[in-house]
TORBA-841279 format. One line per field, with one value per residue: residue number from 0; residue in three letters; x, y, z of N, C-alpha, C in turn. Coordinates in steps of 0.02 Angstrom, whole numbers, plus 50000, padded with zeros to 5 digits. Layout:
N
num = c(NUM | ...);
residu = c(ALA | ...);
n_c1 = c(X | ...);
n_c2 = c(Y | ...);
n_c3 = c(Z | ...);
ca_c1 = c(X | ...);
ca_c2 = c(Y | ...);
ca_c3 = c(Z | ...);
c_c1 = c(X | ...);
c_c2 = c(Y | ...);
c_c3 = c(Z | ...);
# end
This chain:
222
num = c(0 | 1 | 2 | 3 | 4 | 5 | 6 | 7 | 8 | 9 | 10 | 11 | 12 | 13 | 14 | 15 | 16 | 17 | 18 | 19 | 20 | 21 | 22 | 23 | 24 | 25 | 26 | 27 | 28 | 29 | 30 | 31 | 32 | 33 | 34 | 35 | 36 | 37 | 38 | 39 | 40 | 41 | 42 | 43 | 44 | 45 | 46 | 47 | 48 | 49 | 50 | 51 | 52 | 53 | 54 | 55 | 56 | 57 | 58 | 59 | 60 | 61 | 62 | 63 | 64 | 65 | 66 | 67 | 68 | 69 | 70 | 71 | 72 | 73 | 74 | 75 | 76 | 77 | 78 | 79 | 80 | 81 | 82 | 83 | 84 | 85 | 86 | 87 | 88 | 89 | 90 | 91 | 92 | 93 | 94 | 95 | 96 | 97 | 98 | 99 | 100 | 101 | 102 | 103 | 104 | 105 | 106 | 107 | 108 | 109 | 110 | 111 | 112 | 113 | 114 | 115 | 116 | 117 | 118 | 119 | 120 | 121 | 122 | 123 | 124 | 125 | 126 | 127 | 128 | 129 | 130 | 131 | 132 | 133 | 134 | 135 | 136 | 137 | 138 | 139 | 140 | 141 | 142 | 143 | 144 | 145 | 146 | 147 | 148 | 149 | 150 | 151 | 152 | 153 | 154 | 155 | 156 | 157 | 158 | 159 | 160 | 161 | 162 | 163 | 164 | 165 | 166 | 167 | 168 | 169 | 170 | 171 | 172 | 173 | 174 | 175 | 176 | 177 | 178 | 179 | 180 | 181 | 182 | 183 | 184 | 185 | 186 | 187 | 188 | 189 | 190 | 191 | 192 | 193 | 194 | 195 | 196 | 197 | 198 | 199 | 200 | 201 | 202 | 203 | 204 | 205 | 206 | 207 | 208 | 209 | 210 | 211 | 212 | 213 | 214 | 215 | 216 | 217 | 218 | 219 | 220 | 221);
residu = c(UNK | UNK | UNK | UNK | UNK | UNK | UNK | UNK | UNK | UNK | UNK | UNK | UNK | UNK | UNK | UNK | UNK | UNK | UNK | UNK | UNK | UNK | UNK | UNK | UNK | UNK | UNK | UNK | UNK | UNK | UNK | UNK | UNK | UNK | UNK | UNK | UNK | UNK | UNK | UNK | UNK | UNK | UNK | UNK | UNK | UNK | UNK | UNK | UNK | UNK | UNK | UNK | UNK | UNK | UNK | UNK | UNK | UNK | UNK | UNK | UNK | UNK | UNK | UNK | UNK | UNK | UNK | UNK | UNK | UNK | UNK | UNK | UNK | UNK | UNK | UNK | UNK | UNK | UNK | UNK | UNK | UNK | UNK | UNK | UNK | UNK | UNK | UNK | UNK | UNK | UNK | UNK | UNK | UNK | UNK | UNK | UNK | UNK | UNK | UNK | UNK | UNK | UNK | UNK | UNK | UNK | UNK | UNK | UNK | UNK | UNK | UNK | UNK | UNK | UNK | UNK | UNK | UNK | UNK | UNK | UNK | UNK | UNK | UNK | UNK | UNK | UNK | UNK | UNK | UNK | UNK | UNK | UNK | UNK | UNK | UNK | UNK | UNK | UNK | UNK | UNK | UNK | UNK | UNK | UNK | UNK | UNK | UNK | UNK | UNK | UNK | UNK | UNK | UNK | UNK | UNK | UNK | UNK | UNK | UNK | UNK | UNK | UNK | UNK | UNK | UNK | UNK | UNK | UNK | UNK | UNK | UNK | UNK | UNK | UNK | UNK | UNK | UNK | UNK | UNK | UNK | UNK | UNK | UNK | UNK | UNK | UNK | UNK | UNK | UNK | UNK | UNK | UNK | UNK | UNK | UNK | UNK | UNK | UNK | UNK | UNK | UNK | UNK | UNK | UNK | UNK | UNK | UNK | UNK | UNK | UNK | UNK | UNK | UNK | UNK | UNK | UNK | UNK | UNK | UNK | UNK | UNK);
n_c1 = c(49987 | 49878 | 49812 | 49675 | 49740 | 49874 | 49965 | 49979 | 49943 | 50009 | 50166 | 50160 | 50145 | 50261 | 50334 | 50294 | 50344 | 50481 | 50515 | 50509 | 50600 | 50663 | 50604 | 50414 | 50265 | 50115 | 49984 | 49831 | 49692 | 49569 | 49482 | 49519 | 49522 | 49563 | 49646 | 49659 | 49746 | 49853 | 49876 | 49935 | 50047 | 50117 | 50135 | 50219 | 50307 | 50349 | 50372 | 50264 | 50136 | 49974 | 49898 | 49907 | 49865 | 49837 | 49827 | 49746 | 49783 | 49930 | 49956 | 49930 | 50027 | 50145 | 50129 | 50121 | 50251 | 50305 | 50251 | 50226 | 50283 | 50207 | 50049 | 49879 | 49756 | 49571 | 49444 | 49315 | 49124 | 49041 | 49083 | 48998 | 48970 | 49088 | 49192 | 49228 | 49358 | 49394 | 49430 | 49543 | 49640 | 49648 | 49685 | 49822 | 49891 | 49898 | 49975 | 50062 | 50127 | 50235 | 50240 | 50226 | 50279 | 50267 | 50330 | 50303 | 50171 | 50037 | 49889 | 49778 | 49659 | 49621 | 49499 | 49372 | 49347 | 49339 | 49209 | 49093 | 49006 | 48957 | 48981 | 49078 | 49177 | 49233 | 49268 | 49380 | 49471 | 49496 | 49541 | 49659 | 49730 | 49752 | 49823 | 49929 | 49957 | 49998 | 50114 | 50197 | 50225 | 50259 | 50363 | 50357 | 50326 | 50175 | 50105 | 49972 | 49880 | 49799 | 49652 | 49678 | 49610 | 49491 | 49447 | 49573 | 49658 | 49725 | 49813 | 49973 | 50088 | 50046 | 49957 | 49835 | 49735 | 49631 | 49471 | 49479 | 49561 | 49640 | 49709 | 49834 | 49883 | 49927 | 50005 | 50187 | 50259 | 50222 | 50190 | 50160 | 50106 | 50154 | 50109 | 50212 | 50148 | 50198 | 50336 | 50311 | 50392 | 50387 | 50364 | 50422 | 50321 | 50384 | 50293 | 50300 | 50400 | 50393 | 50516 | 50646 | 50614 | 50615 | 50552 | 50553 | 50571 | 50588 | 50635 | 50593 | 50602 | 50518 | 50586 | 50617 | 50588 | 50579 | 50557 | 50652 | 50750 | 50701 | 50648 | 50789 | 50847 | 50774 | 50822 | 50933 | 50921 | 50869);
n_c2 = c(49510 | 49467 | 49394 | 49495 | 49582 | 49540 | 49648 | 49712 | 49853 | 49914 | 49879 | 49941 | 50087 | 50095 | 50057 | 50172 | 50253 | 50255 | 50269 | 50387 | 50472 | 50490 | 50481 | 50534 | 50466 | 50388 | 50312 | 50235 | 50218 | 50106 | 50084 | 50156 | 50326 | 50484 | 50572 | 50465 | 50374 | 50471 | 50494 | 50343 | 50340 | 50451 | 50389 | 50277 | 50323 | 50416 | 50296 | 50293 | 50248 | 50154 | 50197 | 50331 | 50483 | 50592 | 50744 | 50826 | 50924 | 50928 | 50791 | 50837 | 50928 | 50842 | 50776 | 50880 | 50913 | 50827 | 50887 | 50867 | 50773 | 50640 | 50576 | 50556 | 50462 | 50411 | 50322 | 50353 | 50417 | 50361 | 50461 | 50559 | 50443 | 50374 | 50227 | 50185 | 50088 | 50150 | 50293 | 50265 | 50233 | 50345 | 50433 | 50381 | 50378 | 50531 | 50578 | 50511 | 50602 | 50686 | 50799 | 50782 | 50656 | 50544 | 50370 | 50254 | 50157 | 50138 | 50020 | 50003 | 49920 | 49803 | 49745 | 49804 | 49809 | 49680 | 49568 | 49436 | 49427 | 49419 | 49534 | 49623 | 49525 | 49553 | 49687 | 49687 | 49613 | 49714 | 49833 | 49776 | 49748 | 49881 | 49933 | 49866 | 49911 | 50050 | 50027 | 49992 | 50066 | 50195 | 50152 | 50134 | 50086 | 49979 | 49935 | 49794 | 49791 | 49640 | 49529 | 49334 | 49205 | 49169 | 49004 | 48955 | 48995 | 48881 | 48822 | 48816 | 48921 | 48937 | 49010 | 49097 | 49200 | 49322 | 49345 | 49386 | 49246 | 49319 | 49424 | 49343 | 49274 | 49394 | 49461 | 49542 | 49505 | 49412 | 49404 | 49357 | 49427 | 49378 | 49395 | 49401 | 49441 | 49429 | 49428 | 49541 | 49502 | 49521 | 49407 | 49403 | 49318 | 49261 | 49221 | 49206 | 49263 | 49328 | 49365 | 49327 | 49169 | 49119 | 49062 | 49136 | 49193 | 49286 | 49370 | 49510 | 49673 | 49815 | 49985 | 50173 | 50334 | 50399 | 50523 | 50624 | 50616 | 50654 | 50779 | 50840 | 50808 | 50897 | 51022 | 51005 | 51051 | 51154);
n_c3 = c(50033 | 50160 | 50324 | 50415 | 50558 | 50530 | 50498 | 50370 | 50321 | 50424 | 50361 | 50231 | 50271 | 50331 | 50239 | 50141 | 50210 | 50226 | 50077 | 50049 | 50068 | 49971 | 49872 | 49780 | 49839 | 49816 | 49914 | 49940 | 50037 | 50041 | 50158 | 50293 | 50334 | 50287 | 50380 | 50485 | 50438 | 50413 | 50544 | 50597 | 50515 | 50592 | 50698 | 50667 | 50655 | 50739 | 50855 | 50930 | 51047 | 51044 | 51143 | 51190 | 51166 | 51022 | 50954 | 50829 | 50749 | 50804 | 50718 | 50589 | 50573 | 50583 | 50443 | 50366 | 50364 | 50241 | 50146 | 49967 | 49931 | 50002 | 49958 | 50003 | 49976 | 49994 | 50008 | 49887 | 49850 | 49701 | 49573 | 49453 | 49342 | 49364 | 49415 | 49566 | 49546 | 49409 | 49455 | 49550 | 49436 | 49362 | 49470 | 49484 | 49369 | 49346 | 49445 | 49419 | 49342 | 49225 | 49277 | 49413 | 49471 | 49536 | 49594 | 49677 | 49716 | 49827 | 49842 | 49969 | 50041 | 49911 | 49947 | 49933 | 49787 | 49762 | 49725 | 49681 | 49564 | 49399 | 49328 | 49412 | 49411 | 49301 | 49318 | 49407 | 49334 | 49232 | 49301 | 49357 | 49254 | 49206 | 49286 | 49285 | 49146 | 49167 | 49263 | 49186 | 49060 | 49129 | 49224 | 49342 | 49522 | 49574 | 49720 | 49780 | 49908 | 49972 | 50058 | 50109 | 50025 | 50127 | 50145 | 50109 | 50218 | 50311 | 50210 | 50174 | 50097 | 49964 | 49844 | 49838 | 49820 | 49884 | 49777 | 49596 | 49512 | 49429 | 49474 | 49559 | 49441 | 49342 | 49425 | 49467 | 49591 | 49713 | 49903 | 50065 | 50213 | 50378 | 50564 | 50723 | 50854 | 50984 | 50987 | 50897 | 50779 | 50609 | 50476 | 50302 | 50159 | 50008 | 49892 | 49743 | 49615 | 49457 | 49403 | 49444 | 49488 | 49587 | 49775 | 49918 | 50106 | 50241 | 50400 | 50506 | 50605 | 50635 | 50590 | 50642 | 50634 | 50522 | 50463 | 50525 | 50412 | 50282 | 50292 | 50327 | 50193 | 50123 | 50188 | 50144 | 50002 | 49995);
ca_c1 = c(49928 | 49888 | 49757 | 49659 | 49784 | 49946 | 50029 | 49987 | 49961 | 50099 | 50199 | 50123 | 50146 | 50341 | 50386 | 50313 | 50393 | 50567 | 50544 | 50489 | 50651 | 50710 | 50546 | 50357 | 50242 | 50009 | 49943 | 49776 | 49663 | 49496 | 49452 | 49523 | 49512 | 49661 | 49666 | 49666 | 49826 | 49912 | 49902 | 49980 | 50104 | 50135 | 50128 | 50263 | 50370 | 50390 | 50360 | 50210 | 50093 | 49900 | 49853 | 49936 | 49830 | 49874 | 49795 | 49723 | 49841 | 50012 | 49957 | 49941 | 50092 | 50198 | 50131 | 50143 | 50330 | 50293 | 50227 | 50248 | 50313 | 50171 | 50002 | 49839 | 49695 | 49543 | 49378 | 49261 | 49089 | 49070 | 49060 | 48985 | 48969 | 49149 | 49207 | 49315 | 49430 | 49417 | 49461 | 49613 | 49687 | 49661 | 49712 | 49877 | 49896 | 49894 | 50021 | 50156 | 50152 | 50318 | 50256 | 50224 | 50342 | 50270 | 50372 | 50258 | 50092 | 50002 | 49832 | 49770 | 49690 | 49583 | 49451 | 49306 | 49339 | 49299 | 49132 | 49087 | 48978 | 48991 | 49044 | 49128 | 49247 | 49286 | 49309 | 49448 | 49497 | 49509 | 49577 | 49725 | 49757 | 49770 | 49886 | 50016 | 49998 | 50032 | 50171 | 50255 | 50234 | 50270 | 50400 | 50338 | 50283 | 50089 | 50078 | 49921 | 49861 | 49749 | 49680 | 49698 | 49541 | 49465 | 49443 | 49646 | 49702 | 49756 | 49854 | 50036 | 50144 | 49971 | 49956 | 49744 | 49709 | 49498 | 49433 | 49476 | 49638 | 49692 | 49786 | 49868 | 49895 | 49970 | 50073 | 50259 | 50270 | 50168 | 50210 | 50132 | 50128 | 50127 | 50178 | 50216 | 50125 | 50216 | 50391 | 50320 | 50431 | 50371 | 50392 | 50378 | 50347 | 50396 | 50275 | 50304 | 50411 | 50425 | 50586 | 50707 | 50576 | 50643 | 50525 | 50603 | 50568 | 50624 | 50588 | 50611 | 50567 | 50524 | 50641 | 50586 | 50625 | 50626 | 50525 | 50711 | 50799 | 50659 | 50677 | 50841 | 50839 | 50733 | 50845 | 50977 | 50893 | 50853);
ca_c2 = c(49474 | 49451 | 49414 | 49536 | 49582 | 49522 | 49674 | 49729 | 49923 | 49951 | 49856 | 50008 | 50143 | 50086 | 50071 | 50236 | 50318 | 50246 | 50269 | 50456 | 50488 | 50498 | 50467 | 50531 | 50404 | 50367 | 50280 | 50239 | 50158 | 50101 | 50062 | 50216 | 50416 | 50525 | 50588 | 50413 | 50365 | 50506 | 50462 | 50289 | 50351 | 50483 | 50354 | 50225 | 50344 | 50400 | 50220 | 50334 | 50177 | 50180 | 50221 | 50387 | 50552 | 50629 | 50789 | 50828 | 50982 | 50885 | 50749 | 50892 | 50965 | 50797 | 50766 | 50937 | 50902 | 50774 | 50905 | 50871 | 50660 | 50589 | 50592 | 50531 | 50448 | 50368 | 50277 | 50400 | 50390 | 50375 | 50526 | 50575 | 50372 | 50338 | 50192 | 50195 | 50088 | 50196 | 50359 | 50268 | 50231 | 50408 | 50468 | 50361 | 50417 | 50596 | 50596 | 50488 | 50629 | 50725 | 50857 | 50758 | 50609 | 50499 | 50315 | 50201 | 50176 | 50090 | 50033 | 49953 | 49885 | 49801 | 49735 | 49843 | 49773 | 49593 | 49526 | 49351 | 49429 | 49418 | 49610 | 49631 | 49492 | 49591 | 49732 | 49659 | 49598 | 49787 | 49854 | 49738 | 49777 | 49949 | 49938 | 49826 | 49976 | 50113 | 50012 | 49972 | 50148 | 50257 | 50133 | 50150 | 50002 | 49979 | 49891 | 49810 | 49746 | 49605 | 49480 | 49292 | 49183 | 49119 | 48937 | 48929 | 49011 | 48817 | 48793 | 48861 | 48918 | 48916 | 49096 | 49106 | 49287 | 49322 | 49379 | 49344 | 49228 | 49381 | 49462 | 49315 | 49266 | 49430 | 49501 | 49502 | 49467 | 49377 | 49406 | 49363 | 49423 | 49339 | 49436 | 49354 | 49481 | 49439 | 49452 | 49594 | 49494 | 49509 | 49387 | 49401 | 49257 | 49298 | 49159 | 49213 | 49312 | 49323 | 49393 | 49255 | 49131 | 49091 | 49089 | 49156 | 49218 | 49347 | 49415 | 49581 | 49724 | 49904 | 50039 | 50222 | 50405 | 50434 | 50603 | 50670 | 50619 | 50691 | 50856 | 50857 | 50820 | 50954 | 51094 | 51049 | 51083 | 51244);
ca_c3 = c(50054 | 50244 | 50350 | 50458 | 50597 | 50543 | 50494 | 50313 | 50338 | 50445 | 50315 | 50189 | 50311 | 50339 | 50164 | 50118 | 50258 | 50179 | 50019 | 50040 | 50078 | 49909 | 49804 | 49787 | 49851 | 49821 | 49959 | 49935 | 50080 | 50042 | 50233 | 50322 | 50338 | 50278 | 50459 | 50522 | 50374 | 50433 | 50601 | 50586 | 50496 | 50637 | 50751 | 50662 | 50632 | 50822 | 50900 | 50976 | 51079 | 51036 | 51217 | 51172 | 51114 | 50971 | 50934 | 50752 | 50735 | 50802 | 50660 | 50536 | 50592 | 50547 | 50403 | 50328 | 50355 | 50192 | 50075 | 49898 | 49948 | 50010 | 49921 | 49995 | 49952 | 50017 | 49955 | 49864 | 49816 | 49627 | 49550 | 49374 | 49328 | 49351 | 49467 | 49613 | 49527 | 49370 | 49478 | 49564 | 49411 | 49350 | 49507 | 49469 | 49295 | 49358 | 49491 | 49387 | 49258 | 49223 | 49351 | 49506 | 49460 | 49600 | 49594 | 49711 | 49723 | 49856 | 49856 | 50022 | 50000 | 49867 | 49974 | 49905 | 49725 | 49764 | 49731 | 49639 | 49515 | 49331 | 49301 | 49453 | 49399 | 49249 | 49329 | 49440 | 49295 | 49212 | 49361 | 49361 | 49186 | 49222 | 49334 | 49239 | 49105 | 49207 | 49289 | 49129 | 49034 | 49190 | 49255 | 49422 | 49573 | 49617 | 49778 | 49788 | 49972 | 49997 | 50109 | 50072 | 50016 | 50202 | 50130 | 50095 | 50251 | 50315 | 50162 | 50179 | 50030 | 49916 | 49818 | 49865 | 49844 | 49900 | 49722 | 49548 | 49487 | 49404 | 49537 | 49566 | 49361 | 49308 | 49468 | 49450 | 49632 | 49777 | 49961 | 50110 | 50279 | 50440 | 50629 | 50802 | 50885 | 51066 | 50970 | 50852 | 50714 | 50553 | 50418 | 50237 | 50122 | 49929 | 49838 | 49673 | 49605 | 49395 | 49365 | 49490 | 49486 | 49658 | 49835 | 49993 | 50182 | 50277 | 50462 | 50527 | 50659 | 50602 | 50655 | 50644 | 50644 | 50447 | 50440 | 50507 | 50360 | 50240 | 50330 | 50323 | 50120 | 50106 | 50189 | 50091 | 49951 | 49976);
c_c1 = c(49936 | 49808 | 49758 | 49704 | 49855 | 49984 | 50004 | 49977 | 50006 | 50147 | 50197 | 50155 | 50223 | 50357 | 50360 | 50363 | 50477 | 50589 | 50527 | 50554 | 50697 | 50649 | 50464 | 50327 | 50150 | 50001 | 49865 | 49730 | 49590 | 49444 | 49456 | 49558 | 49584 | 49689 | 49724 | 49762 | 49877 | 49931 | 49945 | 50044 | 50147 | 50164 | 50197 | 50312 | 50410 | 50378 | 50312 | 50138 | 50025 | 49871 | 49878 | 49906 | 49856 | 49839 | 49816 | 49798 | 49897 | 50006 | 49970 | 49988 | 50137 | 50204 | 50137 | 50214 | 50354 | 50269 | 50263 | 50278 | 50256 | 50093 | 49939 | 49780 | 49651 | 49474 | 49336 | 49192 | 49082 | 49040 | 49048 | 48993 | 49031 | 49149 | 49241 | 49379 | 49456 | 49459 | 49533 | 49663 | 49686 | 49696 | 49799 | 49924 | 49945 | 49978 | 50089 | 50166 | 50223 | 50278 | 50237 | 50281 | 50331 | 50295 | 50344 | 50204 | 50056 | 49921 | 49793 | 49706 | 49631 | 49503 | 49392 | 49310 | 49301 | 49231 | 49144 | 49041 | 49010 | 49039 | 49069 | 49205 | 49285 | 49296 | 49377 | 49473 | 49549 | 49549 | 49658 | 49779 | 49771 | 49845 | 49924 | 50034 | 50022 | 50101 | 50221 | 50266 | 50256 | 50338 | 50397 | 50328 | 50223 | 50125 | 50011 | 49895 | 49789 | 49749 | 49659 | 49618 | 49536 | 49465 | 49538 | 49705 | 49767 | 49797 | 49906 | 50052 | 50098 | 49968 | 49865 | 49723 | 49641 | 49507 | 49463 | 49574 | 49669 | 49735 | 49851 | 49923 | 49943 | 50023 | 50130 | 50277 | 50204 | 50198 | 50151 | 50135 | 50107 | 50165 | 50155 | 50177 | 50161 | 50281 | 50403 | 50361 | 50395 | 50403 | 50350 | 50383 | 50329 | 50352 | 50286 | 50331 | 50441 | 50480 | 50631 | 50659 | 50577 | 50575 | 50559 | 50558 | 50597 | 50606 | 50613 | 50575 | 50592 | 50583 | 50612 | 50613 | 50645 | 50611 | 50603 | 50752 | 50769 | 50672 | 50751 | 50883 | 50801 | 50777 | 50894 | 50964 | 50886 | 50920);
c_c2 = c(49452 | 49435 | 49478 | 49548 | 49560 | 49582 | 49728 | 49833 | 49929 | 49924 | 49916 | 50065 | 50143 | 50088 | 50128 | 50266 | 50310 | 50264 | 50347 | 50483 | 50523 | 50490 | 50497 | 50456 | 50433 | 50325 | 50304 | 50205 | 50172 | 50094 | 50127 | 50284 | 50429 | 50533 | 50519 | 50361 | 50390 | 50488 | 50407 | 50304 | 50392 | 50440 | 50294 | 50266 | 50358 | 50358 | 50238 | 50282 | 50203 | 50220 | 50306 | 50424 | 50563 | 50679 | 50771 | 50880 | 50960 | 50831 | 50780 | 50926 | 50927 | 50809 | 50830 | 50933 | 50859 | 50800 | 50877 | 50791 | 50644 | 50593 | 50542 | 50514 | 50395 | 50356 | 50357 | 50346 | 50409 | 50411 | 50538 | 50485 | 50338 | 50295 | 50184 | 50169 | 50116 | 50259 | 50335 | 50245 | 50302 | 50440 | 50457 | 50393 | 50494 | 50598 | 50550 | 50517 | 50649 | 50766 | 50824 | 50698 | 50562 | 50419 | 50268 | 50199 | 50119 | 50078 | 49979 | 49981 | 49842 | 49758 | 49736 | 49828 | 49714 | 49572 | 49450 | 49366 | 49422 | 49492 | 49639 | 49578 | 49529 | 49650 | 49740 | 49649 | 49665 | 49833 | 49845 | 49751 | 49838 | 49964 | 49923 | 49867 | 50015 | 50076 | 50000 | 50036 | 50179 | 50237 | 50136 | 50070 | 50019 | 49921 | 49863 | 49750 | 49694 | 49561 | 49405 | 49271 | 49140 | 49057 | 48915 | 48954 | 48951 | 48803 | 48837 | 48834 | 48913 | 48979 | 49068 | 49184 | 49302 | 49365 | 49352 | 49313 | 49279 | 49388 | 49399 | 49311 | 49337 | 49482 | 49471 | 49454 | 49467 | 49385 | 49400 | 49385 | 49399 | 49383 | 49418 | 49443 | 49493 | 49455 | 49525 | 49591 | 49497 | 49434 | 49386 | 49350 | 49279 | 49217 | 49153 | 49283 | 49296 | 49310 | 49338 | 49188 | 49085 | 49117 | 49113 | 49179 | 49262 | 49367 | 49474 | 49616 | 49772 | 49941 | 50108 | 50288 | 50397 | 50501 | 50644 | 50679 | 50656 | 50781 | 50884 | 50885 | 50878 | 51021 | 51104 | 51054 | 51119 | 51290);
c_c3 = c(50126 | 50262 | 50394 | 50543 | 50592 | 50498 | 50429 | 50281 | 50373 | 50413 | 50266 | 50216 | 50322 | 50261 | 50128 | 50141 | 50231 | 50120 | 50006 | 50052 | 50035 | 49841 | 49847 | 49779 | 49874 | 49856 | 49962 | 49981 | 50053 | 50099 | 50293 | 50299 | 50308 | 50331 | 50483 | 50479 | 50406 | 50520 | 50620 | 50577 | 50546 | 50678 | 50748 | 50672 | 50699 | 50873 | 50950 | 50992 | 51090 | 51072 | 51235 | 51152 | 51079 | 50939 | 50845 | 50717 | 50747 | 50731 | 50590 | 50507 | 50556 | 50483 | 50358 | 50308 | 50283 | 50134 | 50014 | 49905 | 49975 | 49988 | 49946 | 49981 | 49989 | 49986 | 49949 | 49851 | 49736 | 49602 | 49447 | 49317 | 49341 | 49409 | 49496 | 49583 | 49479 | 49407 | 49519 | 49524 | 49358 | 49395 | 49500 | 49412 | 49314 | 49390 | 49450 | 49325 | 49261 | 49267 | 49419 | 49493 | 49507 | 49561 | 49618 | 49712 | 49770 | 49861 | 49902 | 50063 | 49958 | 49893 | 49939 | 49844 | 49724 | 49774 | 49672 | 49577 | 49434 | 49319 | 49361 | 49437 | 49340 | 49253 | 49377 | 49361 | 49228 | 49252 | 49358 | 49301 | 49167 | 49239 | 49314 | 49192 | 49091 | 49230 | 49229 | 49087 | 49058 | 49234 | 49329 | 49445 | 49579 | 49651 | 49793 | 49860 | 49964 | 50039 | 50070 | 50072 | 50099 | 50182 | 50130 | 50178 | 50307 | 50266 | 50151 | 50105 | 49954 | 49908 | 49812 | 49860 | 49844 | 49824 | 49662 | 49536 | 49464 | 49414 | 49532 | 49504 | 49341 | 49343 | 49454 | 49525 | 49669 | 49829 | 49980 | 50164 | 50347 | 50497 | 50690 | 50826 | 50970 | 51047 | 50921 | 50797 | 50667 | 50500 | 50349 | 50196 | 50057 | 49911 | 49767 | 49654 | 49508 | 49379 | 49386 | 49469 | 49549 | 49722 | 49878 | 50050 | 50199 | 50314 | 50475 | 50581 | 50601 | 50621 | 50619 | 50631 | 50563 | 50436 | 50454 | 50439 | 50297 | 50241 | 50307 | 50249 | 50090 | 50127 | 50154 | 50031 | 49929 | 50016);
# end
């Protein structure tokens, strides 16, 4: 959970790129393009600075390097009655069968769920419940990004997530993120975490260059 600008896709975009290393990984954005995904990701990986071109075909190029590990997805419209959040937990389903085996799943981020209506709350509510069933059957992580409720953003150390208690109520964990923008530190704050029952902190900088090690896992493979 973050606000707008502090970080929470390139948070996404770094812990695929790590965990592709050794695991298939669903990233799902509801806000931007596949292109525009892959680019980022291009972009973290070689500390490559906005004001920088990046042809369509060099982006293409990277990410090809990622076949078969990185899997994306972005907002549809809804097809044959089903609802976006129905099709991304089919789409989930799918890819953590025994033949794709994907391990993570990000979906950033839940934005486009949240309304105040009556059956929008219970479809957050369905949504959420999805997710905890797939994650417990399939043994897999969902990641699911949001931003915090605007009324709470004054109130530190307060789990506020914009849309229904749910999220909050049945995640194992809560993080937040906050990032100095002039130090480029990150920090993450654990509000809730089930299993310890402990909070914590933690700051950090990115560091980069994983597509080599992917590569590399890949030739000796074959």
């Amino acid at each position: 959970m973050a606000d707008t600008g502090q970080g929470k896709t390139s948070m996404v975009n770094n812990l695929a790129l790590r965990y592709i290393a050794n695991h298939k990984v669903m990233l799902y954005s509801g806000e931007m393009s596949a292109i525009d995904i892959a680019e980022n990701i291009v972009r973290i990986n070689y500390a490559i600075p906005d004001e920088q071109t990046l042809e369509i075909e060099d982006i293409a190029s990277e990410i090809e390097k990622l076949e078969d590990k990185l899997f994306l997805f972005t907002k549809r419209r809804e097809e044959e009655g089903e609802e976006e959040w129905q099709s991304i937990i089919s789409d989930i389903d799918e890819l953590t069968s025994e033949d794709e085996r994907v391990k993570l799943v990000f979906v950033d981020n839940i934005s486009w769920l949240v309304d105040y209506t009556g059956d929008n709350l219970r479809e957050q509510k369905q949504f959420m419940k999805a997710c905890i069933n797939l994650a417990k059957s399939k043994n897999i992580h969902i990641l699911l990004v949001a931003h915090p409720n605007k009324n709470s953003l004054e109130t530190k150390n307060k789990i506020n997530i914009n849309g229904s208690a749910i999220f909050s109520k049945l995640a194992a964990v809560v993080m937040e993120i906050e990032r100095n923008k002039k130090t480029n530190l990150t920090t993450l704050n654990i509000q809730k975490n089930r299993k310890t029952g402990k909070n914590a902190s933690i700051s950090f900088t990115y560091e980069n260059k994983v597509f080599e090690e992917v590569i590399a896992k890949k030739k000796g493979a074959n």
